[in-house]
C-alpha positions in Angstrom: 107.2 60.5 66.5 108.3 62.6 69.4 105.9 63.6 72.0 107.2 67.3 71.8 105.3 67.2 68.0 102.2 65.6 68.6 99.2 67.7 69.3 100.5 71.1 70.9 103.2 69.1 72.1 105.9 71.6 71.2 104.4 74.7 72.5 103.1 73.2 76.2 106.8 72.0 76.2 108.5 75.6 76.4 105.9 77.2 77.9 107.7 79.9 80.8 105.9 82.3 83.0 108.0 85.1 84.1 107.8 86.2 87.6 106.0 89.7 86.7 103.4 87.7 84.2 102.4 85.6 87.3 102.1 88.9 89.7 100.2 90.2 87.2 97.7 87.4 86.7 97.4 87.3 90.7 96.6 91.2 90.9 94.1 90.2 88.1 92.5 87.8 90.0 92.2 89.3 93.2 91.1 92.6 91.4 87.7 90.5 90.2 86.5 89.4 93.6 86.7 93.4 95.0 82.9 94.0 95.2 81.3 97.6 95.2 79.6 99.6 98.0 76.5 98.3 99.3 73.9 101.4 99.0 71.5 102.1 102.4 68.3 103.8 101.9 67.8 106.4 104.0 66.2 104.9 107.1 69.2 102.8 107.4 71.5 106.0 107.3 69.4 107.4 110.0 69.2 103.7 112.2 73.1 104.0 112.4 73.2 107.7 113.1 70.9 107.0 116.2 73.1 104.3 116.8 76.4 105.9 117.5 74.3 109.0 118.6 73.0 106.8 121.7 76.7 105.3 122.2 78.2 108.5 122.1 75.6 110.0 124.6 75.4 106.7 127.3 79.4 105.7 126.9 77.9 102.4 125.5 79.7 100.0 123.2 78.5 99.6 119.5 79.7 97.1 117.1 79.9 99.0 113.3 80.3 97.1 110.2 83.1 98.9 107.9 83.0 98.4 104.3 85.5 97.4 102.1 86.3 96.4 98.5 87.3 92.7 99.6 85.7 91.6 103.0 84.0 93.8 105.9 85.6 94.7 109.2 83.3 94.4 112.4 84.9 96.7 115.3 83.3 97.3 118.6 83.7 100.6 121.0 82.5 103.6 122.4 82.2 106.3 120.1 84.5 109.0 121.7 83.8 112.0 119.5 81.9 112.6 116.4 83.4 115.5 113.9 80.3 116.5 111.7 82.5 118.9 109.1 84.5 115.6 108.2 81.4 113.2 108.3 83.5 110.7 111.0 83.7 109.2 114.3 86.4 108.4 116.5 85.6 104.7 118.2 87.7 103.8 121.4 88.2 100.3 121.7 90.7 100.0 124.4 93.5 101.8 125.7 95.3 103.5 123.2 93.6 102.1 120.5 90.7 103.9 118.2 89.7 104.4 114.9 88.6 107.3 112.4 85.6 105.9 110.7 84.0 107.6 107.8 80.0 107.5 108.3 79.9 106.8 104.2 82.0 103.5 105.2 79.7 102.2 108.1 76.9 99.6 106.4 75.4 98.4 109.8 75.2 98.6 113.3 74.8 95.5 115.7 
C-alpha cells in the first residue's frame, strides 16, 4: 500500500498553510506572551513621585522603568519638566532627545 493511505497519510500529505494563516498563527502567539500591568501600592506611587521630584529639583539623572505589554524599557535622564494636568514628565536624555512619560506607565525608579 501507498504511504499517502496509511495512517493520516493522505491528509499530512496535502497539507498547505497560506501565507495569511501563518501571520495569523504568529499574531496569535505573540498576542499570548503580552502580560498586564504590574499594580503599585501606594507607597510605591509616592517613592517614584519623590523620585523624579528630587531629579527635577537637583538636575540629577534618574533611571525609570516604563511598562509595556511585552518587555520593559529602562531609560535614564533628567526630568526636564513635569505637566500635572496630563499626569507626565518630560525626561532629557541627551541633546535633542526626550521622552513624554506617562506617570501611570512608570513601575520603578533605580
Amino acid at each position: 500500500m501507498s504511504k499517502k493511505l496509511e495512517g493520516n497519510g493522505f491528509w499530512e500529505s496535502s497539507r498547505i498553510i497560506i501565507p495569511e494563516h501563518k501571520e495569523a498563527y504568529l499574531r496569535l502567539m505573540k498576542d499570548r506572551q503580552r502580560r498586564g500591568k504590574p499594580e503599585l501600592d501606594d507607597q510605591e506611587v509616592q517613592l517614584i513621585e519623590q523620585a523624579l521630584i528630587e531629579s527635577y529639583n537637583s538636575c540629577q539623572p534618574v533611571s525609570v522603568t516604563v511598562f509595556s505589554p511585552f518587555d520593559d524599557t529602562v531609560m535614564t535622564g533628567v526630568v526636564t519638566s513635569i505637566n500635572t494636568a496630563r499626569r507626565k514628565v518630560k525626561l532629557f536624555r541627551g541633546e535633542d532627545d526626550y521622552s513624554w512619560i506617562k506617570l501611570e506607565d512608570i513601575v520603578s525608579t533605580g
